[in-house]
C-alpha positions as CSV (number, residue, x, y, z in Angstrom):
1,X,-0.7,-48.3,33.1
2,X,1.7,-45.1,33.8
3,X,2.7,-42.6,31.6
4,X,5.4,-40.4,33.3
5,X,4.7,-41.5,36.7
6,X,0.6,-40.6,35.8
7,X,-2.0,-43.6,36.1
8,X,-3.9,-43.4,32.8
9,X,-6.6,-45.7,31.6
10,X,-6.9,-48.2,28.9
11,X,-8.2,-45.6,26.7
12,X,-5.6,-42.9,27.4
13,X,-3.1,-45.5,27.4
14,X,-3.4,-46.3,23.9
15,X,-3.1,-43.1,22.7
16,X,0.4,-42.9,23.9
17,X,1.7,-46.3,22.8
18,X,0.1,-46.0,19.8
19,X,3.3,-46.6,17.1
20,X,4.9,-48.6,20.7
21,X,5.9,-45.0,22.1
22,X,5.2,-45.1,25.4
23,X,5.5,-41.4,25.6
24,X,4.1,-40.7,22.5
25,X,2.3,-37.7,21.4
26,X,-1.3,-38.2,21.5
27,X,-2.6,-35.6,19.1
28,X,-0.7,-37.3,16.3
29,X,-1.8,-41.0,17.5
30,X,-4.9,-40.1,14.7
31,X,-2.6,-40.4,12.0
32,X,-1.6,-44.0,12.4
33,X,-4.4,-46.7,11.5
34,X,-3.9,-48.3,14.6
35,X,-6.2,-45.6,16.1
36,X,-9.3,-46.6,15.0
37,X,-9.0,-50.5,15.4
38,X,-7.9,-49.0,19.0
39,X,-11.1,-47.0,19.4
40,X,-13.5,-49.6,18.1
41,X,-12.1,-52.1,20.7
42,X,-12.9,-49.4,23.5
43,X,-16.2,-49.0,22.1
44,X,-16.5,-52.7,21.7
45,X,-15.1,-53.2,25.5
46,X,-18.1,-50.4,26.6
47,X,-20.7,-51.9,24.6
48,X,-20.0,-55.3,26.5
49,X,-20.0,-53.9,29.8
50,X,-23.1,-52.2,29.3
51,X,-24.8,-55.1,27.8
52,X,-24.3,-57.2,31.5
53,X,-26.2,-54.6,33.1
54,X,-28.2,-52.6,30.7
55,X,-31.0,-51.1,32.9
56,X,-28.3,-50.1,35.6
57,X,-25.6,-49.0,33.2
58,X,-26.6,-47.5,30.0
59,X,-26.8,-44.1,31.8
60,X,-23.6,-44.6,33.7
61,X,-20.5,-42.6,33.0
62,X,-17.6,-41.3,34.7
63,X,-14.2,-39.3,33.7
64,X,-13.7,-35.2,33.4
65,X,-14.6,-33.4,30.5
66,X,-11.1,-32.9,29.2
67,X,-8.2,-35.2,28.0
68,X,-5.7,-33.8,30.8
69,X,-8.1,-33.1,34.1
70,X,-9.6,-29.9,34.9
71,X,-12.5,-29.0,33.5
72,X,-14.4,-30.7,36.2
73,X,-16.5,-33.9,36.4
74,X,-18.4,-35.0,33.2
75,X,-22.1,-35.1,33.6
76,X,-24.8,-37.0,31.5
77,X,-26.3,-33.1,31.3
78,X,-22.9,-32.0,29.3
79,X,-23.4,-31.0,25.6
80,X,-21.3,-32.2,22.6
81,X,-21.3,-31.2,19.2
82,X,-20.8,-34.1,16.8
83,X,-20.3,-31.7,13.8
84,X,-20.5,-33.9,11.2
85,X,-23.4,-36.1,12.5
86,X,-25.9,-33.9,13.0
87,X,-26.5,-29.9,13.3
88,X,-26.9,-29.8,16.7
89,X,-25.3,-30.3,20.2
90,X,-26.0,-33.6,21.8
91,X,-26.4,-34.2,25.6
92,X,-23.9,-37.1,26.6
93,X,-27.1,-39.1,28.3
94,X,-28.1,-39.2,24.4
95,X,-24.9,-40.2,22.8
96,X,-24.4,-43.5,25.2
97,X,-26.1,-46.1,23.6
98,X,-24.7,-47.4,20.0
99,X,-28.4,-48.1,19.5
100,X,-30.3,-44.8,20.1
101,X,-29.3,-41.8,19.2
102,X,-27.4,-40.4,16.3
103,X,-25.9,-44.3,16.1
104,X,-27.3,-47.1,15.1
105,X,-25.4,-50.5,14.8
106,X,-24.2,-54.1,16.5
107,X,-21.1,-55.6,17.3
108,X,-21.5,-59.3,16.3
């Protein structure tokens, strides 16, 4: 998919035709309900891919570490800060399992 001539993802791409703008704004996309069916599918969708390959993918990532590039390559090392999950900041290589972690559930 391309948004103004950019190549973007299936996850950026939803945020911008969320409400079927494809030029939408992206920092109001949380407002419409649409969103979260649109981030459980992604979820779903990594959850899936992971499962085929477990062992060789649960520590796999890829991507920068902000929305529009710079910031440079994301790395299992990074730290995020899940405010309302816990009181402390995370390493990604600990948030990429729905299993372990701070999550714990199944997709049936």
């Amino acid at each position: 998919m391309q948004i103004a001539g950019v190549r973007v993802g299936v996850h950026a791409g939803g945020h911008f035709t969320i409400a079927g703008d494809p030029a939408g704004d992206f920092f109001v996309s949380p407002g419409d309900p649409a969103f979260y069916l649109h981030h459980a599918m992604i979820d779903r969708t990594w959850t899936i891919w992971q499962a085929q390959d477990l062992q060789n993918r649960l520590q796999v990532i890829s991507g920068g570490r902000s929305m529009m590039g710079g910031g440079g390559t994301a790395a299992l090392s990074d730290e995020v800060n899940l405010y309302s999950v816990a009181d402390k900041k995370w390493k990604v290589s600990e948030l990429v399992s729905v299993t372990d972690g701070p999550f714990c559930y199944t997709y049936a």
